[in-house]
C-alpha positions as CSV (number, residue, x, y, z in Angstrom):
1,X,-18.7,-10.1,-5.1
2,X,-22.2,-9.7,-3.4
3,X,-22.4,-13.7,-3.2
4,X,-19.1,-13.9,-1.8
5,X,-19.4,-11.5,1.3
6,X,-23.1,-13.4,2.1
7,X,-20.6,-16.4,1.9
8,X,-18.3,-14.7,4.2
9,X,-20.6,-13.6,6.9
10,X,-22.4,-17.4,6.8
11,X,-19.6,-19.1,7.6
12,X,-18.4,-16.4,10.9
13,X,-21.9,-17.1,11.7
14,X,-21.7,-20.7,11.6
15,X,-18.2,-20.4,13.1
16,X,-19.4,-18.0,16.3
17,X,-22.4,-20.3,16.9
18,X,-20.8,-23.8,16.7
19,X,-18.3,-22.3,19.2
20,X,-21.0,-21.4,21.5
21,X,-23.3,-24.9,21.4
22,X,-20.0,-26.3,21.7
23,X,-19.4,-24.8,24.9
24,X,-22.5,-26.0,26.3
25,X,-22.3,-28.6,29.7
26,X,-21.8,-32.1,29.2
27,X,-24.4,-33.7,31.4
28,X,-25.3,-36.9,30.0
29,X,-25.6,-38.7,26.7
30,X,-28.6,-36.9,26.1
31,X,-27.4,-33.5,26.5
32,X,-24.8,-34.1,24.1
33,X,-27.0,-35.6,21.0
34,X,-29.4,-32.4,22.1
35,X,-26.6,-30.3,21.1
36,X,-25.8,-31.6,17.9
37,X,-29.1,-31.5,16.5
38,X,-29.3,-28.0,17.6
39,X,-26.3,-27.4,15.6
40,X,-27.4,-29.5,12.4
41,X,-30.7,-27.0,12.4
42,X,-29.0,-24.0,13.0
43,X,-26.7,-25.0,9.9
44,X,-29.5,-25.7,7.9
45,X,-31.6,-22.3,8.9
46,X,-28.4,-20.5,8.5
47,X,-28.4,-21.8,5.0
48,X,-31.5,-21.4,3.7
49,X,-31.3,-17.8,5.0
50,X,-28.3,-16.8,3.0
51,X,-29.8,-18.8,0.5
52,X,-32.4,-15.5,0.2
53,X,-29.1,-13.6,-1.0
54,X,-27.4,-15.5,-3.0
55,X,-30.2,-15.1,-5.9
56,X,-30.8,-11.3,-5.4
57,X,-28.3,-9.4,-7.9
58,X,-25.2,-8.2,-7.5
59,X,-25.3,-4.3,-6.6
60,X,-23.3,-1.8,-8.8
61,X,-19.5,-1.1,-8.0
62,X,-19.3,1.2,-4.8
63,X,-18.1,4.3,-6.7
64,X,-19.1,7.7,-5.1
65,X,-20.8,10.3,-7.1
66,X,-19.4,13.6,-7.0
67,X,-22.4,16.3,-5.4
68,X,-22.7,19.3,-7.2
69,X,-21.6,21.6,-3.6
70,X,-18.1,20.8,-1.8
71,X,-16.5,21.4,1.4
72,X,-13.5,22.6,-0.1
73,X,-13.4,26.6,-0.4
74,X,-11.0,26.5,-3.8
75,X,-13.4,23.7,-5.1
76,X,-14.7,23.7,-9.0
77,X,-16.8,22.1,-11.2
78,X,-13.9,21.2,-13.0
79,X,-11.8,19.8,-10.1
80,X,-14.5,18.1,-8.8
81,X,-15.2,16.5,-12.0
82,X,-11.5,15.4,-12.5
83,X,-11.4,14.0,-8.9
84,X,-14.4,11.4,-9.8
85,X,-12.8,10.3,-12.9
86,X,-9.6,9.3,-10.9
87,X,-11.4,7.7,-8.1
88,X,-13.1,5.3,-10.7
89,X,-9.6,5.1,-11.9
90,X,-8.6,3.7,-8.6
91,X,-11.7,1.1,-8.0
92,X,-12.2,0.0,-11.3
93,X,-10.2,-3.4,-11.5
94,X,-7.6,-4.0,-14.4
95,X,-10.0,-6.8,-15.6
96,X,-12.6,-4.8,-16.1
97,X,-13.0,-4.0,-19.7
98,X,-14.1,0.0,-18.8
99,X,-10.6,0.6,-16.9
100,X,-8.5,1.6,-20.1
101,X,-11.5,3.9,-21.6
102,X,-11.7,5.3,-18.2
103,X,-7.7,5.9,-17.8
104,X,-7.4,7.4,-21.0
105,X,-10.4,9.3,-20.3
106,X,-8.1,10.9,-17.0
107,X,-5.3,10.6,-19.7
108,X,-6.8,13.5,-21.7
109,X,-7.9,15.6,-19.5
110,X,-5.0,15.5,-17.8
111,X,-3.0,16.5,-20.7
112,X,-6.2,19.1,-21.9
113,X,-5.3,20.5,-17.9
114,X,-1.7,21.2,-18.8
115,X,-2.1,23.3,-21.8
116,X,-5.0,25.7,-20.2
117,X,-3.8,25.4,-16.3
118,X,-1.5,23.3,-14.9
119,X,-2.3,24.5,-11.8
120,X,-5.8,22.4,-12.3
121,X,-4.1,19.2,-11.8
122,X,-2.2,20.0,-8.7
123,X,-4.7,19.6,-5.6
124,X,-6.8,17.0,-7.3
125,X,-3.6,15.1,-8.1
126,X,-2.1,15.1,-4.9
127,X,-5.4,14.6,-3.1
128,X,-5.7,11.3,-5.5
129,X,-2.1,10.4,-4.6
130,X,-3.0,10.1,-1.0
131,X,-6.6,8.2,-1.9
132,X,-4.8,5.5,-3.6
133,X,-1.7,5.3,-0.3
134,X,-4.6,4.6,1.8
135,X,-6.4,2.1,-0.3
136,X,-3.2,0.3,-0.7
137,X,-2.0,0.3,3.0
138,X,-5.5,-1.2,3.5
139,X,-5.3,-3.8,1.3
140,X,-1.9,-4.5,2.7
141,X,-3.2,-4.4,6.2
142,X,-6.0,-6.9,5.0
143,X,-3.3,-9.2,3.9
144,X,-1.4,-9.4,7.3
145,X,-5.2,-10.3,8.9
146,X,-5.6,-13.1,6.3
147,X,-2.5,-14.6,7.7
148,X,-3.1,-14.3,11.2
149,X,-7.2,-15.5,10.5
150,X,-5.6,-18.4,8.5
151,X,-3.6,-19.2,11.8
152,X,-6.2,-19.3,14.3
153,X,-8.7,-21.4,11.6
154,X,-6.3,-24.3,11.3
155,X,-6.4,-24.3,14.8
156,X,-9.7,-24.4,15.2
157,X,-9.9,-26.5,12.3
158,X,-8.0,-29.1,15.1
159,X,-10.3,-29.1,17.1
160,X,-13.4,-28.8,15.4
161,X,-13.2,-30.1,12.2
162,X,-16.3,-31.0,11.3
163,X,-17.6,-27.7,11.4
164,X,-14.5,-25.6,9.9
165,X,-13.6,-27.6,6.5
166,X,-17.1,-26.6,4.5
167,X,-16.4,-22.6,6.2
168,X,-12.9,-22.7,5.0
169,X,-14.0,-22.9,1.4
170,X,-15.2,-19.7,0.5
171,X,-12.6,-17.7,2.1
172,X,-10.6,-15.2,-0.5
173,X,-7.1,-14.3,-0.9
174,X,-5.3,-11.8,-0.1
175,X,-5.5,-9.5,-3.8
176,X,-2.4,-9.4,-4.7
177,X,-3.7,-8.1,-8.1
178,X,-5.2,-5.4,-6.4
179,X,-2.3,-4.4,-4.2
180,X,0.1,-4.1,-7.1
181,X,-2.5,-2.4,-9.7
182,X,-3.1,0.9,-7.0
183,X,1.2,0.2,-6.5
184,X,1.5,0.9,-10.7
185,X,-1.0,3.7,-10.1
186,X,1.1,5.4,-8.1
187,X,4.0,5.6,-10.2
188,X,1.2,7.3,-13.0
189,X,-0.2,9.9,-10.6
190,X,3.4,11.0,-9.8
191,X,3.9,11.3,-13.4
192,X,0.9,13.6,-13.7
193,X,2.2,15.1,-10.7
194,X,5.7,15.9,-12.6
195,X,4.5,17.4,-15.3
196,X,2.3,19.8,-13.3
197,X,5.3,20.5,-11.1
198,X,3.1,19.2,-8.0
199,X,5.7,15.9,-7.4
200,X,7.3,17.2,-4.8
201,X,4.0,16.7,-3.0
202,X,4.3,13.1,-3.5
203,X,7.4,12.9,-2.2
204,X,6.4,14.5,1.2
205,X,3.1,11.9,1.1
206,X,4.9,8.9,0.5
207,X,7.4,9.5,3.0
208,X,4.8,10.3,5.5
209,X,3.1,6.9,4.9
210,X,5.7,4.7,7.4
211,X,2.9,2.6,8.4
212,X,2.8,1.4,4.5
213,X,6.7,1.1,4.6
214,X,7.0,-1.4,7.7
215,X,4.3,-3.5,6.0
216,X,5.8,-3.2,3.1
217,X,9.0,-5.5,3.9
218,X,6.7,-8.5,5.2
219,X,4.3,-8.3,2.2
220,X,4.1,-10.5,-0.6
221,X,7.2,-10.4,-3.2
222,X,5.5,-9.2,-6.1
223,X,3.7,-6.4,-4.1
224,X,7.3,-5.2,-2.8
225,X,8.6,-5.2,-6.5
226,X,6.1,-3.0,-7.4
227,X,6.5,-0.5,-4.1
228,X,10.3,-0.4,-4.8
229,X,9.6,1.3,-8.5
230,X,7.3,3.7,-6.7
231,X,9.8,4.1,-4.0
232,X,13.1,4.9,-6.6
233,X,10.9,6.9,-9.3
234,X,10.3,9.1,-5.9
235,X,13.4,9.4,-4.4
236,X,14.9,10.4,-7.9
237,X,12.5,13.2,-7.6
238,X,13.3,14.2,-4.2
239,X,17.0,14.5,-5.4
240,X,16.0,16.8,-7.8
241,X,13.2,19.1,-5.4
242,X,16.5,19.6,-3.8
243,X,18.7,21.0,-6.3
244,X,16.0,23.0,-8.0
245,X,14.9,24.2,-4.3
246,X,18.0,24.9,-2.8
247,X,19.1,27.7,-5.7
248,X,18.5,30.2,-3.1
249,X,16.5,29.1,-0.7
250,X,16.6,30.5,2.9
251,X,17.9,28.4,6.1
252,X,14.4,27.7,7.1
253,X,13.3,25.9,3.7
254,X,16.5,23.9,3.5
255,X,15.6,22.2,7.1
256,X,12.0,21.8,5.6
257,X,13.6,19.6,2.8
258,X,16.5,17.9,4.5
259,X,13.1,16.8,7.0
260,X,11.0,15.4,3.8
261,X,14.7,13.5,2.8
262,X,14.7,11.7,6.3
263,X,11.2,10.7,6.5
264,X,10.9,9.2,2.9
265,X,14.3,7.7,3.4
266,X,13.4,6.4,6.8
267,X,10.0,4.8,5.8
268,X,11.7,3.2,2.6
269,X,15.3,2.1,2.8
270,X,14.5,-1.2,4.5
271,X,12.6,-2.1,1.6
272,X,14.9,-1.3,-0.7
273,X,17.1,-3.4,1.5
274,X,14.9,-6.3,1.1
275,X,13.3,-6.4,-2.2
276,X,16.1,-5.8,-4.4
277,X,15.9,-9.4,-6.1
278,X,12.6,-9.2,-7.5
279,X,10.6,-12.6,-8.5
280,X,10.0,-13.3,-11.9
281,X,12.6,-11.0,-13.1
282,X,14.7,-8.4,-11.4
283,X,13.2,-5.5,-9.9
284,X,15.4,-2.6,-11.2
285,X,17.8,-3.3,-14.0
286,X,21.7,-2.9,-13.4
287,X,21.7,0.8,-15.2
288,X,18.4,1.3,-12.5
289,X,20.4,0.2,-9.4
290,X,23.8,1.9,-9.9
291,X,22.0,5.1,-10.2
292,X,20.0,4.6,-7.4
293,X,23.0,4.2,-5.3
294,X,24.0,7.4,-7.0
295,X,20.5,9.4,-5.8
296,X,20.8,7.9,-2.2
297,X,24.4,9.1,-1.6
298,X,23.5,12.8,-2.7
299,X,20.5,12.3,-1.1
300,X,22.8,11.5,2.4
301,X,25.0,13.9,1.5
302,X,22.8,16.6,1.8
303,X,21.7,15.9,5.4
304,X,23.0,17.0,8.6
305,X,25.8,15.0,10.4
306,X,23.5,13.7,12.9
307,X,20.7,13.0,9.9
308,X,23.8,11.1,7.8
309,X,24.4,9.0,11.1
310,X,20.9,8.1,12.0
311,X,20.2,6.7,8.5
312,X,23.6,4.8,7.9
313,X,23.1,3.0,10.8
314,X,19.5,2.0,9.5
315,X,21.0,0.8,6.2
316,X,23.5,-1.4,8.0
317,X,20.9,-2.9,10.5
318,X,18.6,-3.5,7.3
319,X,21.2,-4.4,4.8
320,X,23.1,-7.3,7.3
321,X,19.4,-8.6,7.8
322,X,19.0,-10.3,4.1
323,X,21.6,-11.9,3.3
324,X,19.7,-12.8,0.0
325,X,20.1,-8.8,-1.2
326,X,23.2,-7.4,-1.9
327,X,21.7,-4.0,-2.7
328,X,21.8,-1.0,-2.6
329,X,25.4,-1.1,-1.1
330,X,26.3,1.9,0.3
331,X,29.5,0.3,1.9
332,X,32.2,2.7,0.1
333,X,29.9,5.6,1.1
334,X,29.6,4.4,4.8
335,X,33.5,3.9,4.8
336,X,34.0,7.5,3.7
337,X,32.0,9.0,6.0
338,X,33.1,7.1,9.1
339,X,36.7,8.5,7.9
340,X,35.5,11.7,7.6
341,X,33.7,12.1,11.0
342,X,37.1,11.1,12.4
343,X,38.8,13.9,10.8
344,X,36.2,16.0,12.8
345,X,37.9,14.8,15.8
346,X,41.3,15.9,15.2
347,X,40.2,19.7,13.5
């Protein structure tokens, strides 16, 4: 990993300076063979310099170690603890042959958490949920700036192609690997989050992340697979914060609610809208699909007029724009609606 990022920066090194001695004047012949064996010696100093790198040994995996003091008033020893297990959690890579000892390590204590105090698991769960949103809207984010670097390169690579091909070479990938591993994680924090009755706390994170959810429907198809389980095993929760919340409930809590329904149903509906075929195999089964339909009518339903009419029209707009997905159809529920708003004009 080490070796690779000295890769990295030698060849935006080589890039930046070939750009500038290729900039220099042409005078004469001799100012031009001037500047190309000033560029042959600053390729070979470059690469002897990172040469010096590449043998020194790759550092230790950037995982922070917890400090014994913490900002946080309600802070413990024990939540502190249970935080630094699921960060390494999050940055260990599936390959790595630690990640299953250390995610059944977070496993049990977890589950120890729940039979002492579930309350335990709450902050440090939710404050893990939004870690790993981050990390994965970053990844994403990385992804998009692979394609636009990839863009400019091959034009440079045009122009100057003598210099480009060899920096080309090393360049990585967008981790697709990556992106979907911390996608899977988030479906297992929100279990953890369930069982401690802390998921409606996911719900209201995830909805708030919109910048993840317009990424989402350009990223790569496997990715969007995996942020469409996250996206339904949420909403099915939400559906149920309601019902359980609303036994009740005063005015002012019910407009809380019907706001988290519109912001997660806002950031995610055009994915659902795009992603619904999957890749390899499906993305949600038929059993899955017919009773998500089911959770985002009640889900509608429970909205204001105005709410239902602001995110029917963003299902049509959405839905109309891939004509490879044919779900989720809310077509007899749109239909119903429009013939109910018109009864609102005659009473």
């Amino acid at each position: 990993m080490y070796k690779e990022g000295a890769k990295s920066n030698r060849a935006s090194l080589l890039s930046a300076a070939a750009s500038a001695l290729l900039l220099l004047p042409l005078s004469a012949g001799a100012s031009d063979l001037l500047r190309r064996s000033l560029l042959s010696l600053l390729q070979v100093f470059l690469s002897l310099f990172f040469l010096l790198f590449s043998v020194l040994p790759s550092p230790v995996l950037p995982i922070p170690i917890p400090t014994t003091t913490h900002s946080s008033p309600g802070s413990t020893c024990a939540s502190r603890v249970l935080s630094h297990v699921l960060s390494v959690v999050s940055l260990l890579p599936v390959s790595s042959r630690k990640y299953e000892i250390v995610r059944s390590l977070a496993d049990r204590l977890l589950d120890e958490n729940l039979r002492f105090d579930a309350e335990l698991n709450q902050s440090v769960l939710a404050d893990a949920f939004s870690q790993t949103v981050h990390r994965l809207e970053a990844t994403v984010s990385a992804d998009e700036w692979g394609m636009v670097g990839a863009a400019v390169k091959k034009g440079m690579k045009r122009w100057w192609p003598a210099v480009m091909v060899s920096n080309m070479a090393g360049e990585e990938a967008f981790d697709g690997a990556k992106a979907e591993k911390l996608a899977s994680e988030l479906v297992w924090i929100g279990e953890k989050m369930a069982a401690c009755g802390a998921v409606g706390e996911a719900v209201v994170r995830w909805g708030a992340a919109t910048g993840l959810g317009h990424r989402a429907v350009a990223a790569d198809a496997r990715l969007q697979v995996a942020l469409v389980r996250v996206t339904v095993f949420l909403l099915r929760h939400a559906n149920l914060m309601q019902s359980e919340e609303a036994k009740g409930a005063a005015e002012e809590q019910e407009k809380n609610i019907s706001h988290i329904h519109m912001a997660i149903l806002k950031s995610w509906l055009p994915l659902l809208c795009r992603a619904s075929n999957g890749t390899d195999s499906p993305t949600l089964n038929s059993r899955e699909k017919t009773e998500t339909v089911r959770v985002l009518e009640e889900l509608i339903a429970k909205l204001s007029w105005e709410q239902q009419e602001e995110v029917l029209a963003l299902w049509l707009h959405h839905f109309a724009a891939f004509p490879d997905s044919d779900w989720p159809n809310l077509e007899s529920y749109y239909a119903q609606w429009y013939s109910d708003s018109r009864k609102l004009l005659i009473s």
